[in-house]
C-alpha positions in Angstrom: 219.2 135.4 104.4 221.1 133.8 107.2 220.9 129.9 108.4 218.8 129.7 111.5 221.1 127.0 112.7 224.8 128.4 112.0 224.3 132.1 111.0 226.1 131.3 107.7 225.4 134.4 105.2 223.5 132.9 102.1 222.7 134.2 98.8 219.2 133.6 98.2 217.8 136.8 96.2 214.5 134.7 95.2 212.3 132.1 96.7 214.1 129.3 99.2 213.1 126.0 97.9 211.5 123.8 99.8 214.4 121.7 100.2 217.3 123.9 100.0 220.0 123.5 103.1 222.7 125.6 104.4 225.9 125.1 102.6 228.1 125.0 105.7 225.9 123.3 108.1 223.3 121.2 106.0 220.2 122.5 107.8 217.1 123.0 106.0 216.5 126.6 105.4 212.6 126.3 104.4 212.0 125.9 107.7 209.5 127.4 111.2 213.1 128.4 112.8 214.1 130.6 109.8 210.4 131.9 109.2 209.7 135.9 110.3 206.3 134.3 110.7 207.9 131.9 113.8 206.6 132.4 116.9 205.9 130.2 119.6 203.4 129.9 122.1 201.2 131.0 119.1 198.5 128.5 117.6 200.5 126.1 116.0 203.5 128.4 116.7 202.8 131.0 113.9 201.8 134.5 113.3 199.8 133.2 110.1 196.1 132.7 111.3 194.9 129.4 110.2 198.1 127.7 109.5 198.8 124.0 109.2 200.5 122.6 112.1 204.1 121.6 111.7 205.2 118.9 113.6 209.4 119.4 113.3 209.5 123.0 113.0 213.5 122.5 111.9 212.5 120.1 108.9 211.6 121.4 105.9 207.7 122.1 105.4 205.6 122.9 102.6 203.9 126.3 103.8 203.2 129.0 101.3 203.4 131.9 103.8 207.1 131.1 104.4 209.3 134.1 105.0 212.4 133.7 105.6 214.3 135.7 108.4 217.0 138.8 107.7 218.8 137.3 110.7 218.9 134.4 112.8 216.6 133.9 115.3 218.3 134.5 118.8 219.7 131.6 120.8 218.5 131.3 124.2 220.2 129.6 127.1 219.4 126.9 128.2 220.8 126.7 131.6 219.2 129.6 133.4 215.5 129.1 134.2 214.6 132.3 135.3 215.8 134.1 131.9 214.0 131.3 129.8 210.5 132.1 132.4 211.3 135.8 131.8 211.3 135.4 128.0 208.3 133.5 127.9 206.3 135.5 130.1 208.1 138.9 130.2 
């Protein structure tokens, strides 16, 4: 698994606590960010029918459909408008 946050590599072979953090940047790793399920624009931002919503998706939360990413999700910039409205609405 990789931090959503820094990309740091981390060895996680079995489930990510609920509290676990990255050990280079401190971010919590059981997290919306880092979750294959992520994805927003999406009731509540999720893939998962019927989830609970998440107010802080880059705190930790308690959900049981948590999977965690192979990769980090992609960063998007934030000073072009037009590639953020393309993204959003192909």
């Amino acid at each position: 698994m990789r931090c959503w946050k820094c990309g740091t590599e981390l060895d996680y072979e079995k489930r990510i606590p609920f509290k676990a953090t990255c050990d280079k940047c401190n971010a919590w790793l059981h997290v919306c960010k880092s979750c294959k399920h992520y994805c927003p624009g999406k009731p509540n931002d999720c893939l998962v029918p019927g989830t609970e919503f998440v107010a802080d998706r880059e705190k930790f939360n308690l959900c049981e459909d948590f999977s965690p990413l192979d990769q980090p999700p992609p960063q998007q910039s934030k000073s072009d408008p037009t590639e953020r409205f393309r993204n959003l609405f192909g």
